[in-house]
Backbone as JSON Lines, residues from 0, in Angstrom:
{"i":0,"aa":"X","n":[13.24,-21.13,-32.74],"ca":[12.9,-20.24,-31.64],"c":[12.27,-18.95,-32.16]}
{"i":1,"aa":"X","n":[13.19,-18.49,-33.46],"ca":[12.39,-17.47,-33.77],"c":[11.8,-17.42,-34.64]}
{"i":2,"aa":"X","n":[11.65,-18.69,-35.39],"ca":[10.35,-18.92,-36.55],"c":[9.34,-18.76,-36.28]}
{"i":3,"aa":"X","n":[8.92,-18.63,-35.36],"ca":[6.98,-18.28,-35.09],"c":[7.04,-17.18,-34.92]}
{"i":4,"aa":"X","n":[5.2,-17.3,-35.81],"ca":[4.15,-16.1,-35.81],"c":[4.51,-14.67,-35.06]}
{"i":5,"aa":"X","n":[4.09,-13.73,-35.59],"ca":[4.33,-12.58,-34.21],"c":[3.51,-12.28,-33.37]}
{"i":6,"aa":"X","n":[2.18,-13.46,-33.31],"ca":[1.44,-13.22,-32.22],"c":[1.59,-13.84,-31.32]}
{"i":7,"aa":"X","n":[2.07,-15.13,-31.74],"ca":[2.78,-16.06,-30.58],"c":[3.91,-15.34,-29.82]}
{"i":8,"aa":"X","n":[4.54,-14.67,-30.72],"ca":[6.2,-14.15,-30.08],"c":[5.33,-12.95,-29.08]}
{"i":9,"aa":"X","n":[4.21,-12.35,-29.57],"ca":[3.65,-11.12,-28.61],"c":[3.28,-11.7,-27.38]}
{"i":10,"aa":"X","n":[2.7,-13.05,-27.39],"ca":[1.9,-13.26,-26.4],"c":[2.92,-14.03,-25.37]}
{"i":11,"aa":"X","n":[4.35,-14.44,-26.37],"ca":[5.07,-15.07,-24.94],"c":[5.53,-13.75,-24.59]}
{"i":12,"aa":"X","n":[6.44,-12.92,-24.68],"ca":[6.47,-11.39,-24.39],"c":[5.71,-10.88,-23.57]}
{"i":13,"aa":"X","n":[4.38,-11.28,-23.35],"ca":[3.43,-11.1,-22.46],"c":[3.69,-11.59,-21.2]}
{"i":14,"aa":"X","n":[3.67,-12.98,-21.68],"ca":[3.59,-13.31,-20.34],"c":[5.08,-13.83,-19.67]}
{"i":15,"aa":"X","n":[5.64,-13.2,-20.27],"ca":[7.46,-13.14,-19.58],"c":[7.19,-11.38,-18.5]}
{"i":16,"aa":"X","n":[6.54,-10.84,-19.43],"ca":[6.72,-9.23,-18.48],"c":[5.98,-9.76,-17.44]}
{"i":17,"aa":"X","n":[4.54,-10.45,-17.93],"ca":[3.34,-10.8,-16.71],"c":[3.98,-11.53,-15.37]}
{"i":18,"aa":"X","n":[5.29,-12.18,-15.65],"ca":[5.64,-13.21,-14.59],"c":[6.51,-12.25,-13.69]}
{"i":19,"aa":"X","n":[7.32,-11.31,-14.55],"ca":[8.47,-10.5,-14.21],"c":[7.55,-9.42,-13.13]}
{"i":20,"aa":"X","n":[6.47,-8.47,-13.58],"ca":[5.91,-7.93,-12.99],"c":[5.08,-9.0,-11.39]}
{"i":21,"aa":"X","n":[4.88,-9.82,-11.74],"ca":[4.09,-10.96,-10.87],"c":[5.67,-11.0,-9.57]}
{"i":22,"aa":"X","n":[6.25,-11.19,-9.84],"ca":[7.51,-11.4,-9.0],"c":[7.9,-10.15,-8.2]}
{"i":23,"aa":"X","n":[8.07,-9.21,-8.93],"ca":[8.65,-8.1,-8.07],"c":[7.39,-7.4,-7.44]}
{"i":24,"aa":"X","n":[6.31,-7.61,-7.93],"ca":[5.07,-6.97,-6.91],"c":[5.14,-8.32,-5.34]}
{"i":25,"aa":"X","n":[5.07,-9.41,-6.03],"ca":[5.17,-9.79,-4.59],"c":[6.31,-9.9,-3.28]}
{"i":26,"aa":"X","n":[7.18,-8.94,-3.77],"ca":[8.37,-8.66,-3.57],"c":[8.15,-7.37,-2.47]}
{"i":27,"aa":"X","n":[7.64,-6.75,-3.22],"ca":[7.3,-5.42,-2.9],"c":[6.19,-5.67,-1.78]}
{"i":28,"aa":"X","n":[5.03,-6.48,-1.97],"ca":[4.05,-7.05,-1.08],"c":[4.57,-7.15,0.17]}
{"i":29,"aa":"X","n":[5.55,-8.18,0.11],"ca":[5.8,-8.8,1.2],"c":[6.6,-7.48,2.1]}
{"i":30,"aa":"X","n":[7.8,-6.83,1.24],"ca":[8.32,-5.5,2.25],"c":[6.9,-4.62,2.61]}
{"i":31,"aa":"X","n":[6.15,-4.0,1.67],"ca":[4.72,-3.21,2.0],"c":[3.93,-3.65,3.45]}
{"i":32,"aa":"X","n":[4.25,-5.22,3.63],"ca":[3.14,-5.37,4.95],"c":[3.79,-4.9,6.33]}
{"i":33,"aa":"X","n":[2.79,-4.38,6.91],"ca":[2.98,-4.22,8.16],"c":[3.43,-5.12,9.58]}
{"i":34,"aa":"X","n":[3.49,-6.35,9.2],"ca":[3.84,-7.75,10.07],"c":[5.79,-7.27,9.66]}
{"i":35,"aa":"X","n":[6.3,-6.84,9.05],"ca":[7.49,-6.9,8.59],"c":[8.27,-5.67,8.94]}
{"i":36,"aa":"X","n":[9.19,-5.99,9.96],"ca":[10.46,-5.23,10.09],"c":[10.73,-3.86,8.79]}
{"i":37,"aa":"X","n":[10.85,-4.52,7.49],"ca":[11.79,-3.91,6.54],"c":[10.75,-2.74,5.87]}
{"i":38,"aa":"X","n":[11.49,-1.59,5.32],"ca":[10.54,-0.5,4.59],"c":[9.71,0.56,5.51]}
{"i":39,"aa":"X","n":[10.27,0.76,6.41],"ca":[10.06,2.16,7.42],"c":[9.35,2.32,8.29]}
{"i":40,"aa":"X","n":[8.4,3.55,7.94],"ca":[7.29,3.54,8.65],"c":[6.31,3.12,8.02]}
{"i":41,"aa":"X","n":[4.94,3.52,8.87],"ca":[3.66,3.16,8.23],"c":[3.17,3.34,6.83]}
{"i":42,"aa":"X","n":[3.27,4.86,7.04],"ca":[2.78,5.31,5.58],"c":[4.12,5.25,4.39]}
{"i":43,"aa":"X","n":[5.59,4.97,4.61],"ca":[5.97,4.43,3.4],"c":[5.89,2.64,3.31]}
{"i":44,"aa":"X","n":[5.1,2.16,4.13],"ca":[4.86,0.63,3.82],"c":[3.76,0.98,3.26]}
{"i":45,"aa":"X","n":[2.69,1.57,3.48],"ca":[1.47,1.47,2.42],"c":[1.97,2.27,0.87]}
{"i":46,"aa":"X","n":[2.3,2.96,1.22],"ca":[3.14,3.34,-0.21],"c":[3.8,2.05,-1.12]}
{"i":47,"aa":"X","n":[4.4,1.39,-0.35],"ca":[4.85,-0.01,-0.72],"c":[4.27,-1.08,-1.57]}
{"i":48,"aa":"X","n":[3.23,-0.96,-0.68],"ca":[1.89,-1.76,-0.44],"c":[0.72,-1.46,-1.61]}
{"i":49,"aa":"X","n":[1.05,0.01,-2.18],"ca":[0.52,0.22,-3.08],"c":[1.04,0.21,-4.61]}
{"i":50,"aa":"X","n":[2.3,0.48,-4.57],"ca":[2.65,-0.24,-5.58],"c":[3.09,-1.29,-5.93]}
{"i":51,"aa":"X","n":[2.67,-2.58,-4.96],"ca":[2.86,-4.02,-4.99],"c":[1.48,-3.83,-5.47]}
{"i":52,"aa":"X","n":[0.42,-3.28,-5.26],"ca":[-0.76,-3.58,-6.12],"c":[-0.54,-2.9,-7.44]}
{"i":53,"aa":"X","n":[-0.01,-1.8,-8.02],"ca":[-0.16,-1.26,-9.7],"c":[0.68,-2.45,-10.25]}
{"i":54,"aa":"X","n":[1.72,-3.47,-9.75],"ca":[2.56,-4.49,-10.12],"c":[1.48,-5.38,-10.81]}
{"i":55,"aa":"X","n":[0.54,-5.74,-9.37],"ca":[-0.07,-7.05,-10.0],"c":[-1.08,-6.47,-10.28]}
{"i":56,"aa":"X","n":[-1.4,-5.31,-10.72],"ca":[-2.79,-4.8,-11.4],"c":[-2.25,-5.1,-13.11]}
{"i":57,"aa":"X","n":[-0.94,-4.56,-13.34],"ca":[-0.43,-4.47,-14.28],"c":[0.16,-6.32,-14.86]}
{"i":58,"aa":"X","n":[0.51,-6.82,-14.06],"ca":[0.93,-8.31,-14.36],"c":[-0.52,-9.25,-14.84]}
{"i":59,"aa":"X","n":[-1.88,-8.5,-13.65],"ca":[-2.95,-9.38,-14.67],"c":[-3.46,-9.16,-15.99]}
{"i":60,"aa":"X","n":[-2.86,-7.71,-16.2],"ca":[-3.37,-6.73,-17.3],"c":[-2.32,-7.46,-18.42]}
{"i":61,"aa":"X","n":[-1.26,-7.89,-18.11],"ca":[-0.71,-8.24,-19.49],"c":[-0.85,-10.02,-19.54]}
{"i":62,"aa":"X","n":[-0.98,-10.88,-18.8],"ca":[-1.89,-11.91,-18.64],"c":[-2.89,-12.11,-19.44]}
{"i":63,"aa":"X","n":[-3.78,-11.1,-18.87],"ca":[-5.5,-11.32,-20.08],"c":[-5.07,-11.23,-21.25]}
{"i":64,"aa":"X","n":[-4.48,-9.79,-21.52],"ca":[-3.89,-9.74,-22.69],"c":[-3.47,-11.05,-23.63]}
{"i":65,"aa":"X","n":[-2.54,-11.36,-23.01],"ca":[-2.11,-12.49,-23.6],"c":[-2.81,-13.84,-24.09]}
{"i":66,"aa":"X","n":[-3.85,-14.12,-22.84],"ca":[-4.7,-15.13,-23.05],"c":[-5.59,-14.71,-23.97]}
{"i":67,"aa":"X","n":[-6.18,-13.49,-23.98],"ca":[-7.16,-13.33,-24.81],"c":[-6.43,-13.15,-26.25]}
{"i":68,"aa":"X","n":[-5.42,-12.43,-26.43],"ca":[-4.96,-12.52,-27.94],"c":[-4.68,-13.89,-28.5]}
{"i":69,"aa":"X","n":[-4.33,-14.98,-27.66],"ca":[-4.21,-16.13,-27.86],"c":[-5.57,-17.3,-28.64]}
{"i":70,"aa":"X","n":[-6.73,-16.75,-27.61],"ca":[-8.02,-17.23,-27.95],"c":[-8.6,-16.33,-28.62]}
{"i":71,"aa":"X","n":[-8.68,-15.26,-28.99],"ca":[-8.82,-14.36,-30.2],"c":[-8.18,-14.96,-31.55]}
{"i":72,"aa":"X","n":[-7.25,-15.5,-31.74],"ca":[-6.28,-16.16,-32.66],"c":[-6.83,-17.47,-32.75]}
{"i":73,"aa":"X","n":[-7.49,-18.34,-32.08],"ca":[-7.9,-19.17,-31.87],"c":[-9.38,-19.63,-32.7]}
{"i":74,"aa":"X","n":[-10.33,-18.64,-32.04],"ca":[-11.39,-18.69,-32.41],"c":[-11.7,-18.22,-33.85]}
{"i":75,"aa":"X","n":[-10.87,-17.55,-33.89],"ca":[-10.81,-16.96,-35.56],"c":[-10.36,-17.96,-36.35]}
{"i":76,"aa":"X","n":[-9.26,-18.42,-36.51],"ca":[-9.11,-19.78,-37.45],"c":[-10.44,-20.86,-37.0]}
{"i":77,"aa":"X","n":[-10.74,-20.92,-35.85],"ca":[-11.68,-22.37,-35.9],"c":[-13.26,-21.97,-36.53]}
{"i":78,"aa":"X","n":[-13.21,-20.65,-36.85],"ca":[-14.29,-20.57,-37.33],"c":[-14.59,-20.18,-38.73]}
{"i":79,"aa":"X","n":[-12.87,-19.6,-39.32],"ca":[-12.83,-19.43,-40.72],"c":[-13.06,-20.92,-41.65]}
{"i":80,"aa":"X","n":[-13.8,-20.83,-42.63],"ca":[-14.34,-21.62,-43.21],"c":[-12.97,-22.23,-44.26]}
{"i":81,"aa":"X","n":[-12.22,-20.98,-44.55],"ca":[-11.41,-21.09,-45.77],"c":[-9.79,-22.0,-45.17]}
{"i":82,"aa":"X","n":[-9.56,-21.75,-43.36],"ca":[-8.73,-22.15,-42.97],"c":[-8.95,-23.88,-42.88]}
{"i":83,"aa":"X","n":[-7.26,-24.36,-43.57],"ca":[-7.32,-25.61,-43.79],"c":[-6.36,-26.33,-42.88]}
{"i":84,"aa":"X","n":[-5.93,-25.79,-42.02],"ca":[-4.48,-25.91,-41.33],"c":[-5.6,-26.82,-40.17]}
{"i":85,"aa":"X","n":[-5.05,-27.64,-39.03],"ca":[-5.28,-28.35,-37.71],"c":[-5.89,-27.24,-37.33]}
{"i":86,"aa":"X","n":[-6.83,-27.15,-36.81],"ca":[-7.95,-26.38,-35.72],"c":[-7.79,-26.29,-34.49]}
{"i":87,"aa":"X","n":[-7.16,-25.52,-33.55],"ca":[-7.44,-26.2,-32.17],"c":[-8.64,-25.37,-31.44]}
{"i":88,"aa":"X","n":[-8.84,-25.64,-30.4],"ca":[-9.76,-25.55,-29.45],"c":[-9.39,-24.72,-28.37]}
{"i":89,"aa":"X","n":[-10.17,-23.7,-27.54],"ca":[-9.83,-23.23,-26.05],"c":[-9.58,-24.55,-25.2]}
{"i":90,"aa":"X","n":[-8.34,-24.41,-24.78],"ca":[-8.29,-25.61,-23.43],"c":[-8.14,-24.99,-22.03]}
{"i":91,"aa":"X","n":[-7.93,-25.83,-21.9],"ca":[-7.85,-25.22,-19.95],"c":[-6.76,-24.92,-19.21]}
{"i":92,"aa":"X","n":[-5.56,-24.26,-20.22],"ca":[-4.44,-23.29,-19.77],"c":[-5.1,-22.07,-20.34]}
{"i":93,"aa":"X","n":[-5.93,-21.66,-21.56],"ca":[-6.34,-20.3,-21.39],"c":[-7.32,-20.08,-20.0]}
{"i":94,"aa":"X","n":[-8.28,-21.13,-19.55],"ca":[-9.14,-20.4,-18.64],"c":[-8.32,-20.44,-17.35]}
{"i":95,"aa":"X","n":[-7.04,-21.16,-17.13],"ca":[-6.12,-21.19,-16.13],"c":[-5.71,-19.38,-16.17]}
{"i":96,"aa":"X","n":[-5.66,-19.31,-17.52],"ca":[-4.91,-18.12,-17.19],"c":[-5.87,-16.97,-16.73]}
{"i":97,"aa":"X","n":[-6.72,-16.78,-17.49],"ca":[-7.87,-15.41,-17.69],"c":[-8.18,-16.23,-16.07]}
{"i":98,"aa":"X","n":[-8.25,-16.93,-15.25],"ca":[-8.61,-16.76,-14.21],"c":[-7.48,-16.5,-13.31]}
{"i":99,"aa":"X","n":[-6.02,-16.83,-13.32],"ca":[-5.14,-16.47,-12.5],"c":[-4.86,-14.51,-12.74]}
{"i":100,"aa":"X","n":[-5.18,-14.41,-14.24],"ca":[-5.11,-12.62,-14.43],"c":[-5.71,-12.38,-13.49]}
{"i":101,"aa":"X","n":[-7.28,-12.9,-13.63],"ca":[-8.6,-12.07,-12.61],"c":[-8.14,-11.87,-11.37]}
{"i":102,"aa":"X","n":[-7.38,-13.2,-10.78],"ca":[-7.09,-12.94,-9.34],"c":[-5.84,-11.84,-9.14]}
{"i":103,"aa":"X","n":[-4.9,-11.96,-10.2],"ca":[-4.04,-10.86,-9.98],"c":[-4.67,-9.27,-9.82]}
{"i":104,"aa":"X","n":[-5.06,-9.24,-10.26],"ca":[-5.95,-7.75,-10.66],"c":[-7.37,-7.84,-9.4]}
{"i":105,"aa":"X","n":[-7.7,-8.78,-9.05],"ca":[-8.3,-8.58,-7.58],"c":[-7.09,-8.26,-6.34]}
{"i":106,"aa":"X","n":[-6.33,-9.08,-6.11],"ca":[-5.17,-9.02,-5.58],"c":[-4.53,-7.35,-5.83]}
{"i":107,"aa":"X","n":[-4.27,-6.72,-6.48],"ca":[-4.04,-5.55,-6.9],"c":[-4.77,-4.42,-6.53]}
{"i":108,"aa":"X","n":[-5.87,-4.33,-6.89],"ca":[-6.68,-3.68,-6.22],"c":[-6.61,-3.82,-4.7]}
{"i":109,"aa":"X","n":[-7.03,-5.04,-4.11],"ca":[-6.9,-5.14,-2.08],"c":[-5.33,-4.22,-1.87]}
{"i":110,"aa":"X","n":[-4.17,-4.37,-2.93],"ca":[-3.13,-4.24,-2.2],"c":[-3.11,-2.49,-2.25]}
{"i":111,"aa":"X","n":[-3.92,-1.54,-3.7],"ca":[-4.02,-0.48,-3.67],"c":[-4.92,-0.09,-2.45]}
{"i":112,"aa":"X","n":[-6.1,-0.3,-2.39],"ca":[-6.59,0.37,-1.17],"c":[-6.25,-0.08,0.32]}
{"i":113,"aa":"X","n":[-5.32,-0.9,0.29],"ca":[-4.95,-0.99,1.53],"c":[-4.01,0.21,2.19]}
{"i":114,"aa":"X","n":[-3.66,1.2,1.48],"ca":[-2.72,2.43,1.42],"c":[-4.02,3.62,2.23]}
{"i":115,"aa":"X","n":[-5.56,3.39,2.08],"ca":[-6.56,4.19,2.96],"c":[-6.68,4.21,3.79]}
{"i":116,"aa":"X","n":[-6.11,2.27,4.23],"ca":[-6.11,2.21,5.8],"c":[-5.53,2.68,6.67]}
{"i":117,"aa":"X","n":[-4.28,3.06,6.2],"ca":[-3.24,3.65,7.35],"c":[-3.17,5.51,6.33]}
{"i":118,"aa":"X","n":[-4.27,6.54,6.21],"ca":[-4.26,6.98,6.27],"c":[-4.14,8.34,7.99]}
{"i":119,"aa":"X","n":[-3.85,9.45,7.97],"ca":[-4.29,9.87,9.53],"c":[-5.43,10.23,9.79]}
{"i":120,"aa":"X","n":[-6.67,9.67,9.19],"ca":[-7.9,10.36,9.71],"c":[-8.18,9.94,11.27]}
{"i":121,"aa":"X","n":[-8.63,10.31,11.68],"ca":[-8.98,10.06,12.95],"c":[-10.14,9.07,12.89]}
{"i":122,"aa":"X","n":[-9.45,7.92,13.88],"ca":[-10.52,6.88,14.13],"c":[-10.95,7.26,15.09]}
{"i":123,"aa":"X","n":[-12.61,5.76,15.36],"ca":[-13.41,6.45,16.2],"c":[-12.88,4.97,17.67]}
{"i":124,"aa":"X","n":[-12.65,5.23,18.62],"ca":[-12.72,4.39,19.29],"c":[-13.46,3.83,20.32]}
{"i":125,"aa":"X","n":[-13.65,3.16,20.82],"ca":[-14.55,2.07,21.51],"c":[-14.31,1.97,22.28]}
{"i":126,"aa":"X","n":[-15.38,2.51,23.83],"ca":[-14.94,2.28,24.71],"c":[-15.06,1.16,25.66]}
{"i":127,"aa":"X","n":[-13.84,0.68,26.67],"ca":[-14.38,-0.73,27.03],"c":[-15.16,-0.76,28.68]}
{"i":128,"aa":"X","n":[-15.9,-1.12,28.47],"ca":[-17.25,-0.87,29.67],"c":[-16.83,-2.18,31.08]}
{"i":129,"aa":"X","n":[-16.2,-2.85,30.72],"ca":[-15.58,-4.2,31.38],"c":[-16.57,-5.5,31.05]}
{"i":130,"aa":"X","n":[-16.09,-6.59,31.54],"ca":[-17.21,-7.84,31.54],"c":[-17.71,-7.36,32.94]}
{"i":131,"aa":"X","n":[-19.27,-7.93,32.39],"ca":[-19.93,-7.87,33.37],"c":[-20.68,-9.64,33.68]}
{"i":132,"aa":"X","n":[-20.92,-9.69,35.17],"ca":[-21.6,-11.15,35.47],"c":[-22.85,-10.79,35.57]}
{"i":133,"aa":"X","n":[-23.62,-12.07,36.19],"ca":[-24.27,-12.39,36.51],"c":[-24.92,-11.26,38.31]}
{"i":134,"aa":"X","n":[-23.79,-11.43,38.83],"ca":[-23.87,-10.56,40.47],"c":[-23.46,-9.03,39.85]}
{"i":135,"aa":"X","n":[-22.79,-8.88,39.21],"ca":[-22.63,-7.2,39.16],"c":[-23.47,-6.48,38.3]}
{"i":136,"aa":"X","n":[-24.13,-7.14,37.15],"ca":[-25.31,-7.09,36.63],"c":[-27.15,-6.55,37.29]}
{"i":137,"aa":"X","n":[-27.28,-7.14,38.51],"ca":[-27.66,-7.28,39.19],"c":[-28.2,-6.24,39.85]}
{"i":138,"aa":"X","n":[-29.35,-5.44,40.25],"ca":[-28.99,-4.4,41.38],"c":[-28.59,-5.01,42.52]}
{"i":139,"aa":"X","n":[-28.16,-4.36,43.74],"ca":[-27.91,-4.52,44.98],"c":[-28.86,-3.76,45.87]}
{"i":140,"aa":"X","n":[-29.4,-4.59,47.08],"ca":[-30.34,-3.48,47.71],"c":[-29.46,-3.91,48.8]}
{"i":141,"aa":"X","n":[-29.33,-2.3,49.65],"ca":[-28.58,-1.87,50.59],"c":[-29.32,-1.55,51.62]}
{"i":142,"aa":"X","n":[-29.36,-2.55,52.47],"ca":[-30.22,-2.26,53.85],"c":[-29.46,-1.47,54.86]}
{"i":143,"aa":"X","n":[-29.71,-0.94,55.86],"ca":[-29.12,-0.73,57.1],"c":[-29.35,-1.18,57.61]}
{"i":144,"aa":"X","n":[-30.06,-2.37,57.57],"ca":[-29.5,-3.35,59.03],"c":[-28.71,-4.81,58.08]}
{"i":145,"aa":"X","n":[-27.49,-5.12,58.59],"ca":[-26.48,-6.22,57.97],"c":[-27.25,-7.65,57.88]}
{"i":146,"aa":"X","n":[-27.35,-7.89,56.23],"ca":[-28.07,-9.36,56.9],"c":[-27.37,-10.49,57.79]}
{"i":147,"aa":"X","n":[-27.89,-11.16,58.38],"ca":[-27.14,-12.53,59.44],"c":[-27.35,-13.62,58.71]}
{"i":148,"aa":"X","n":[-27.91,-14.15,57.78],"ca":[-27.08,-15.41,57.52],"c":[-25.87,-15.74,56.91]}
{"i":149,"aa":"X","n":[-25.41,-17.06,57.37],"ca":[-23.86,-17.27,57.07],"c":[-23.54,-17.58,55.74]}
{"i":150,"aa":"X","n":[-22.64,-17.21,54.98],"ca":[-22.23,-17.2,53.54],"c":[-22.16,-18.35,53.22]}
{"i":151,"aa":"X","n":[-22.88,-18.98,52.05],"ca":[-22.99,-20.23,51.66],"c":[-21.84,-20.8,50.28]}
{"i":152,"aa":"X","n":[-21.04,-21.96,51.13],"ca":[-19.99,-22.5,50.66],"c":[-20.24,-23.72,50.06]}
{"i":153,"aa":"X","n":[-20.05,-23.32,49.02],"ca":[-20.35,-24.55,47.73],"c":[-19.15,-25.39,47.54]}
{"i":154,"aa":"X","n":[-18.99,-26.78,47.57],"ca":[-18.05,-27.58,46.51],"c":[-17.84,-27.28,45.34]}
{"i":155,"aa":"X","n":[-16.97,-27.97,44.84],"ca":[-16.25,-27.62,43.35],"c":[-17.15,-28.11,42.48]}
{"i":156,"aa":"X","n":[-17.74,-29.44,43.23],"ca":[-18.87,-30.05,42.03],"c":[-20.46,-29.58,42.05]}
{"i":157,"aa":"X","n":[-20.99,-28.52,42.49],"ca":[-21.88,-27.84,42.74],"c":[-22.1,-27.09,41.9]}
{"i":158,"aa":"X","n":[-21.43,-26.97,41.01],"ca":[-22.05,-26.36,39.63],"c":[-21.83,-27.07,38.73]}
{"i":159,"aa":"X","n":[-21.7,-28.6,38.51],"ca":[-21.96,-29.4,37.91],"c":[-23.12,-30.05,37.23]}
């Protein structure tokens, strides 16, 4: 267990904090949102909300880390001439990872600026004018004298 390298031992270290941090940010996420009862008011849920993002800003940050010291370690023996040991190759748990970092650290970021949204600036609002048809659309000309023909009664299948 503790016979290996100390870059191996760094990089599991890595990604034990990376998982640990990965967990309690989405922890924090889930109290931070606004759909949820728990964690106060507004602005201490974006507070929340924002440090569920430095979590997973920080969980992808030690992620890359890890992957990249890994394939840094990697590429260096497969290309030293003098190294005689088995060679391996990048496989597709490092690009698993350097791409699950990326998304953490996108993820991180959305969850930091989501703390602007529920700032108090004053929004602008929109006013609602109603639906309008076809007849109210329409002008109306207003005679003084009432027209006389009789109001025309359509079936149900008449606008078919």
């Amino acid at each position: 267990l503790f016979l290996l390298t100390g870059y191996i031992q760094a990089c599991r270290g890595l990604m034990i904090s990376a998982v640990c941090l990965g967990f309690f940010g989405a922890v924090f996420g889930l109290v931070g949102m606004k759909c949820t009862k728990v964690g106060g008011s507004d602005q201490t849920k974006a507070k929340i909300a924002c440090l569920a993002g430095l979590m997973f800003i920080l969980s992808g940050l030690c992620s890359m880390t890890s992957c990249s010291l890994y394939a840094n370690r990697i590429t260096s023996e497969f290309f030293d001439p003098s190294f005689v040991a088995q060679k391996y190759e990048l496989g597709a748990a490092l690009f698993i990872g350097w791409a699950g970092a990326s998304l953490c650290i996108i993820g991180g970021i959305i969850f930091c600026f989501s703390i602007a949204e529920n700032s108090n600036s004053a929004r602008r609002g929109y006013a609602y004018n109603g639906a309008t048809s076809v007849m109210s659309s329409r002008t109306k000309v207003h005679n003084s004298v009432p027209d006389k023909t009789p109001p025309k009664h359509f079936d149900k299948n008449a606008y078919v």
